[in-house]
N, C-alpha and C positions, 0 to 999 in steps of 0.2 A: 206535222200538222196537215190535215186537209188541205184543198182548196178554199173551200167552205168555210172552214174557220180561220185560213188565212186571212178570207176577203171582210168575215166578218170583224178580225184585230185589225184590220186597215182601216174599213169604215168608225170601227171604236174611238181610233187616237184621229180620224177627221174630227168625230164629234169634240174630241178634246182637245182638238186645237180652237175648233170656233168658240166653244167655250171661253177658252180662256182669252180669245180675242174679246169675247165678249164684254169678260169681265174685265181687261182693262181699259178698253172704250167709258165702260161703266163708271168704273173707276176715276178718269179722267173727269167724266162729267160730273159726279159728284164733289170734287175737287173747285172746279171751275163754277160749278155750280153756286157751292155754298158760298164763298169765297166774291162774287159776282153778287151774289144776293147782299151777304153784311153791308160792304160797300156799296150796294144802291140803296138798300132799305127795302128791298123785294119781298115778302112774305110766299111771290108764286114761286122764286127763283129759289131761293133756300128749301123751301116744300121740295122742288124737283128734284136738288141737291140731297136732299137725306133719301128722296125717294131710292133714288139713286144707290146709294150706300146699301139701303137694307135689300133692293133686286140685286147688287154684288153678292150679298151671305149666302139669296136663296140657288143664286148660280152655282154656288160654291157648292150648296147639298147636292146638287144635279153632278159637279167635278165628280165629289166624292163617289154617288152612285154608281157613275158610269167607270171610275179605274178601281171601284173595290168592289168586284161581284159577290164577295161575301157580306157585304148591307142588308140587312136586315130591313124590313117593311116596316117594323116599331120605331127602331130607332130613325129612319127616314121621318114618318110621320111625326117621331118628336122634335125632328131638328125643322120641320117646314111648322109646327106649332109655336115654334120662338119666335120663327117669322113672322107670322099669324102676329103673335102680340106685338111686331116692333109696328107695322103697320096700321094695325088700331091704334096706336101711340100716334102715330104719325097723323092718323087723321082727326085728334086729339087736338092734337099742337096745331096742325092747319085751321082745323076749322076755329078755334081759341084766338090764333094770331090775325087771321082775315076779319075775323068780326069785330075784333079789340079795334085793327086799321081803318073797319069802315066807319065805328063806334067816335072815334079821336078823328076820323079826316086825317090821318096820315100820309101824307104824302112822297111816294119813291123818287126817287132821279132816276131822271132817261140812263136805262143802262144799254149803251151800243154792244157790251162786251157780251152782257145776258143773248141779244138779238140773234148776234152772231153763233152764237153758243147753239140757243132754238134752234134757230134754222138749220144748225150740222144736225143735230138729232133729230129733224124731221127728215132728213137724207139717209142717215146713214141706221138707223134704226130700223127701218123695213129692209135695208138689205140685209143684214143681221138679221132680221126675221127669217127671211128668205133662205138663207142658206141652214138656218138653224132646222129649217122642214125639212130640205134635202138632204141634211145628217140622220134628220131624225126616218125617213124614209127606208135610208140605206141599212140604217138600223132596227128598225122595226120598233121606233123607243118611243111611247109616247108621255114618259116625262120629258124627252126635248123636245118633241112636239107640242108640250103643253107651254116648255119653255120658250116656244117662240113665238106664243100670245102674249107671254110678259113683254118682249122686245117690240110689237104691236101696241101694245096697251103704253108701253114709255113713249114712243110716239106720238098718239095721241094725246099722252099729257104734254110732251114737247111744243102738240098744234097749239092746244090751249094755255099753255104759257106764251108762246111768240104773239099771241093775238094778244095777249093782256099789256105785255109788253111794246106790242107795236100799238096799241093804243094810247097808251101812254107818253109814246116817244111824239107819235104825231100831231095827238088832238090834246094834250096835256089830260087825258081823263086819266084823273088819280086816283081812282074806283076801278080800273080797269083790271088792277094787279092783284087786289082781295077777291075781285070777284073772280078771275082765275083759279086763285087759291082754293078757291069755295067748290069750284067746278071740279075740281080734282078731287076732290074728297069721296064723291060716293066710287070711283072707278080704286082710290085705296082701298075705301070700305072692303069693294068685290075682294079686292087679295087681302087683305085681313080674314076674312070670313073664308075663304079659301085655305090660307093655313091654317087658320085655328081646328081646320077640321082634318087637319095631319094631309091636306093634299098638296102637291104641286101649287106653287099660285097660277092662277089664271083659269085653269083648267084641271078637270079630275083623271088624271093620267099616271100608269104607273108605267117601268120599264118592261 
């Protein structure tokens, strides 16, 4: 083997190791997430939780791409189109459970566990960004570079669940938590609408 393509299988399995750090950061969260959510009665925290779960699958199309160079573009685009529909589902079920809560005045319990939870993924999600660019660099790939807008984009919904949730904790606003829910929906929308049209979420990038 070349140098060339030596350096390029080195950078290869870099990418696929952050990958799969990714996914099970991800993983983790969705876990703690859901789990966090039932037990407070959070509508934003369980949202974050499935969010969570369905960027696991779409990581997984990115795995599969990057260790089977025989993938095909069709079949990539079918597996980011199931995507596509798990997250219009999702923002189905959010936007449904936030208005039903703000509809009844439902009220959450201060969840410390949630808070905590927010706040690692407002840390630790932009570094996961961060290096997912520097794979994708090395690689010249920009379905990982599209992938570390998803890891971007979890973030920012991380901000705006910690605000809902730390609103809540502080001032007892029990509106604080639907209305995060609510807030999150049109940034699923964009990745719904994003697979549905067989691409990458987040961005239009192929390898």
């Amino acid at each position: 083997m070349s140098d060339l393509g030596q350096a390029g299988a080195i950078h290869r399995r870099a990418g696929l190791r952050i990958e799969f750090l990714s996914i099970g950061w991800t993983g983790l969260e969705s876990i703690v997430g859901i789990i966090a959510g039932v037990l407070a009665g959070s509508v934003a925290l369980i949202s974050f939780g499935i969010d969570s779960v369905i960027e696991v699958a779409s990581s997984l199309v990115l795995v599969w791409r990057l260790s089977d160079a025989s993938a095909t573009e069709d079949r990539e685009a079918f597996a980011h189109r199931l995507v596509g529909i798990c997250f219009l589902a999702l923002a189905i079920y959010v936007s449904f459970e936030a208005m039903k809560d703000l509809l009844t005045h439902s009220t959450p319990r201060v969840a410390y566990l949630g808070i905590i939870y927010a706040a690692a993924c407002v840390i630790v999600m932009p570094l996961l960004a961060r290096a997912k660019r520097r794979a994708a660099a090395n690689l010249q790939s920009h379905a990982l570079h599209a992938d570390s807008h998803q890891s971007d984009i979890c973030a920012y919904l991380a901000m705006i669940l910690l605000v809902g949730l730390g609103l809540n904790a502080l001032f007892g606003w029990w509106w604080a938590d639907p209305v995060a829910a609510l807030c999150m929906v049109p940034i699923i929308l964009r990745e719904a609408i994003s697979g549905l049209r067989g691409q990458p979420c987040s961005h239009d990038h192929r390898i």
